[in-house]
PASEMAR-901007 format. One record per residue: x, y, z of N, C-alpha, C in turn. Coordinates in steps of 0.2 Angstrom, whole numbers, padded with zeros to 4 digits, always signed. Layout:
N
XYZXYZXYZ...
//
This chain:
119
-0123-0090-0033-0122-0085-0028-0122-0079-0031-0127-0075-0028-0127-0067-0032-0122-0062-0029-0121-0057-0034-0113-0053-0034-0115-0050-0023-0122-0049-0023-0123-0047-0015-0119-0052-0009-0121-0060-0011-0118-0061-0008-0110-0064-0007-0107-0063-0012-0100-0063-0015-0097-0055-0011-0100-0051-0011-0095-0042-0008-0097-0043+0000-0104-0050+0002-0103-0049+0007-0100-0055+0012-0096-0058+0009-0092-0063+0010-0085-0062+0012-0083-0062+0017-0076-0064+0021-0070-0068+0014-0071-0069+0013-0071-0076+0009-0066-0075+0003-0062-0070+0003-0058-0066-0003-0054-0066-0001-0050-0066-0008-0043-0065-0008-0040-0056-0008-0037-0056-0003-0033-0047-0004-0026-0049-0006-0028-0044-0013-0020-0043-0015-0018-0037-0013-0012-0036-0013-0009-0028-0009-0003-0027-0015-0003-0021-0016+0004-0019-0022+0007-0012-0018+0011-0012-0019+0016-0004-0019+0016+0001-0024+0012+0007-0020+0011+0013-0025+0017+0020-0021+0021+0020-0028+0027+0024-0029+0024+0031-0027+0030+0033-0024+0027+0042-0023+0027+0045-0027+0021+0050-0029+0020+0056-0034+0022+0064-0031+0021+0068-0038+0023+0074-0034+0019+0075-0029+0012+0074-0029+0008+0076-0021+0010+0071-0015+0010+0065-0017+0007+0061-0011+0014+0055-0012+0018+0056-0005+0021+0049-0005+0020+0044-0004+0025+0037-0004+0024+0030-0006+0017+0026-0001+0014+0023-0002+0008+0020+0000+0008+0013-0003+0003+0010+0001+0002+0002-0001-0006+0002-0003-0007-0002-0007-0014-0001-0010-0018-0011-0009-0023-0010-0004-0025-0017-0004-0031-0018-0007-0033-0024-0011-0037-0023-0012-0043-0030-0014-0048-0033-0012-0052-0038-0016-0058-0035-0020-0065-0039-0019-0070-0038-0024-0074-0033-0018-0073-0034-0012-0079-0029-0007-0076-0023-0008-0069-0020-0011-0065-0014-0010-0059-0013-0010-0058-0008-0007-0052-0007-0008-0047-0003+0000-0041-0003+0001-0041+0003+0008-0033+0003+0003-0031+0011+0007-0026+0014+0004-0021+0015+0010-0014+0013+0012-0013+0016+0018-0003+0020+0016-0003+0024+0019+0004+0028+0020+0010+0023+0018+0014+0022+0017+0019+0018+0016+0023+0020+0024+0025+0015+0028+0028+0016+0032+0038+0014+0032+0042+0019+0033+0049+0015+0031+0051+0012+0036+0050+0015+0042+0053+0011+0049+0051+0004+0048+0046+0000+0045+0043-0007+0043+0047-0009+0037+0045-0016+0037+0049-0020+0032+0043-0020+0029+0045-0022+0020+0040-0022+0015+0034-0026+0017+0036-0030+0020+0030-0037+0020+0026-0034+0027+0028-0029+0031+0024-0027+0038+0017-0020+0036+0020-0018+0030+0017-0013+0027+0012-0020+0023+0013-0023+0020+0010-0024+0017+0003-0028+0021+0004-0032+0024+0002-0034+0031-0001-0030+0034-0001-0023+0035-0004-0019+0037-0009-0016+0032-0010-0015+0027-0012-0014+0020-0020-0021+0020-0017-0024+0022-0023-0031+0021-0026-0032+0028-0024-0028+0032-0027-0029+0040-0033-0020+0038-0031-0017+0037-0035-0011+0033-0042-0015+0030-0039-0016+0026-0046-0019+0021-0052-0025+0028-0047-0028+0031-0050-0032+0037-0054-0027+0040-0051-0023+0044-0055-0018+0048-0060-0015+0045-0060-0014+0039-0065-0009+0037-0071-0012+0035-0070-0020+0032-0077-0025+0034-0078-0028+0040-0075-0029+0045-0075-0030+0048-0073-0038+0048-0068-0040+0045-0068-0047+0042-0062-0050+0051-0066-0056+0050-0060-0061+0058-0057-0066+0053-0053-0070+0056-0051-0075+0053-0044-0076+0053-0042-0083+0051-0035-0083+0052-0033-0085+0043-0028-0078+0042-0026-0076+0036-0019-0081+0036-0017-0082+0028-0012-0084+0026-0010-0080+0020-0004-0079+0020-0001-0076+0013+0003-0077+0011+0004-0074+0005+0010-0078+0001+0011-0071-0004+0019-0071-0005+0021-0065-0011+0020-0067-0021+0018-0062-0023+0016-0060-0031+0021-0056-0034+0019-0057-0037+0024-0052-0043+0023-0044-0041+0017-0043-0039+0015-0036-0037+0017-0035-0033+0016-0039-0028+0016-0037-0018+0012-0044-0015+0008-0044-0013+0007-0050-0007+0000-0052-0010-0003-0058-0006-0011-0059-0007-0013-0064+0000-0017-0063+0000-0020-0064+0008-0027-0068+0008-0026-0072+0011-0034-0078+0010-0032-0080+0019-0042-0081+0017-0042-0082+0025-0045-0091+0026-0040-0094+0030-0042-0102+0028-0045-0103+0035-0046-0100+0039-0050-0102+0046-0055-0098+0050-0063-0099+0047-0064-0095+0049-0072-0101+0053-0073-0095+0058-0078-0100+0061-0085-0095+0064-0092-0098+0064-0096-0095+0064-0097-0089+0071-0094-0091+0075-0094-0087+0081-0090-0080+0080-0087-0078+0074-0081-0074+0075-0086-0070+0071-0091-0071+0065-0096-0068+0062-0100-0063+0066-0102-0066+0072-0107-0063+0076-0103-0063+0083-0100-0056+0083-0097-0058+0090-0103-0058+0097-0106-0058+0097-0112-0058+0103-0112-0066+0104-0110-0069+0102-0110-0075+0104-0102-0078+0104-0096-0073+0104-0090-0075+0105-0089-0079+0113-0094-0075+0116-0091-0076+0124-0096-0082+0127-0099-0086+0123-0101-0092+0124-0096-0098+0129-0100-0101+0132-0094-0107+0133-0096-0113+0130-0091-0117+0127-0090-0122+0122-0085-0127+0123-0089-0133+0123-0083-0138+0126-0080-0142+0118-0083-0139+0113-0080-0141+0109-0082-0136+0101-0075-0135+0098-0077-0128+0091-0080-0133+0086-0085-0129+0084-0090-0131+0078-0084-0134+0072-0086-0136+0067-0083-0137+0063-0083-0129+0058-0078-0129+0053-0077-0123+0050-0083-0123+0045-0088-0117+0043-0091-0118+0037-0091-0116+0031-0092-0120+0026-0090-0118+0021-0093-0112+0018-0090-0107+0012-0092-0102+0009-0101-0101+0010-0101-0106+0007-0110-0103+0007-0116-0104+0012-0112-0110+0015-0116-0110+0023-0115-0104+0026-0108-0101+0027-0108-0094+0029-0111-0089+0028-0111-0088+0020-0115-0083+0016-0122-0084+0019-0125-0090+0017-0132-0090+0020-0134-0088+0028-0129-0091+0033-0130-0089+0038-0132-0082+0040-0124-0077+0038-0125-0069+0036-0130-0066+0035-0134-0069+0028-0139-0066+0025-0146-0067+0031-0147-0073+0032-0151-0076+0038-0153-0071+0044-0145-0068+0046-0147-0064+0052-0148-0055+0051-0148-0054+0046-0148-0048+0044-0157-0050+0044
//
């Protein structure tokens, strides 16, 4: 698999850490995997985990990534992998399909191939 289609794969782990406030800039969450990275504001009215959550939904929207996320905490702060994703959610133009029965889930490079295919 070349690094093009690995940054452009769904298919990553986001880990999220907590960055302490400086003299300019107060507390923030910093999420990040291999496509990038997003930075957002630390919210206090949120519990840790909602920030962080919100931190890794950042990095979703800015690829555009769907999928049903799971997480678990680190030593750092949190990490996010996404275990349920399925082809229709890739292209939404075909979301509003009718289907008497969901495809089976594809794996990593079926996807990746797919992706690359429609481009």
């Amino acid at each position: 698999m070349s690094k093009r289609q690995i940054v452009s794969s769904h298919l990553q782990a986001i880990t999220t850490s907590y960055l302490g406030p400086t003299n300019s800039r107060g507390s923030r969450c910093k999420a990040k995997c291999s496509a990038g990275t997003a930075t957002i504001q630390w919210d206090s009215a949120k519990s840790s985990e909602d920030n962080h959550c919100a931190a890794a939904q950042a990095v979703m929207d800015k690829f555009d990534w769907h999928g049903k996320y799971v997480s678990g905490h680190t030593d750092k702060g949190m990490c996010f992998v996404c275990v349920a994703y399925h082809f229709w959610c890739a292209f939404p133009e075909s979301a509003g399909e009718e289907r008497d029965d969901a495809p089976a889930p594809m794996t990593p490079e079926e996807l990746t191939q797919e992706v690359l295919n429609r481009r």
